[in-house]
C-alpha positions in Angstrom: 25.1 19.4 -40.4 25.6 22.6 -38.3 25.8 22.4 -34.1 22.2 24.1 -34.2 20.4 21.3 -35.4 21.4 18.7 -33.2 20.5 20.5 -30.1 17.3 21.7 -31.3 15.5 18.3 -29.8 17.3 18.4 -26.4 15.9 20.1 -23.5 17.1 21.0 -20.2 16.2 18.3 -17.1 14.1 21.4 -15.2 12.2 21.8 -18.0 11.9 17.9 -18.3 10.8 17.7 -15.0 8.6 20.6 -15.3 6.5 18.7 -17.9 6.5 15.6 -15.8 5.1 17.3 -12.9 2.3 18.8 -15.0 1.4 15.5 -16.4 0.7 13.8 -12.9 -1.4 17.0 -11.9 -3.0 16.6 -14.6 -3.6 12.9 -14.2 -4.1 13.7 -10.3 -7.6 15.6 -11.4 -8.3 12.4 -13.3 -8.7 10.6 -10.3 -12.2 10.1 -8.8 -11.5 10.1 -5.3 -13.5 8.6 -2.4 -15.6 10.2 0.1 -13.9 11.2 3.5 -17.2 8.8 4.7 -16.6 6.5 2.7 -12.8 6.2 3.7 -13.6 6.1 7.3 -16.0 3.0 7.0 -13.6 1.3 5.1 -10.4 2.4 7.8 -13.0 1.4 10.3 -13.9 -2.3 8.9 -10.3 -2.9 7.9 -9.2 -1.9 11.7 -12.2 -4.2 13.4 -11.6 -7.4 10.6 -7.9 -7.1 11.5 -8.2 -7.5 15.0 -11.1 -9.8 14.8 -8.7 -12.3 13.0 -5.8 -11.4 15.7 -7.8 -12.6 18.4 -9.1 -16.2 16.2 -5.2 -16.4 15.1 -4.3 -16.1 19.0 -6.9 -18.3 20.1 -5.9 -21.1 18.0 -2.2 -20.5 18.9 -2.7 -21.1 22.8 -5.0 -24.0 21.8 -2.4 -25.5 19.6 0.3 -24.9 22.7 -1.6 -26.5 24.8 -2.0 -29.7 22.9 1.7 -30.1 22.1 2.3 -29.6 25.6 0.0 -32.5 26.4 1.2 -34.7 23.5 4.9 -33.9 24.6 4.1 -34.3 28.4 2.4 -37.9 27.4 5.6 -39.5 26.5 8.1 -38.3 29.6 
């Protein structure tokens, strides 16, 4: 075998990378994005239920605190 032949199948990592790069644009134009509306109803529900369970979660912490304090408090 001659030095030609075996590196007819290799290729250089730019143009490797060149290839990658036009296979995710290519899978990027695939994509069927969301409305900008849509995304903000979504950011804006996530946002509210977030902090909606914050303040339930806080809630039952000081309500928790308070009754181990009373159950400690009973015995000394």
């Amino acid at each position: 075998m001659s030095d030609n032949n075996s590196n007819a199948g290799t290729a250089s990592v730019s143009e490797k990378a060149g290839g990658f790069f036009k296979g995710v644009k290519a899978e990027f134009h695939k994509i069927n994005w969301e409305t900008k509306e849509n995304v903000t109803k979504q950011t804006i529900s996530v946002v509210v239920v977030s902090f909606v369970l914050g303040v339930i979660i806080a809630i039952l912490d000081i309500i928790l605190q308070y009754g181990v304090d009373f159950i400690v408090n009973i015995g000394g």
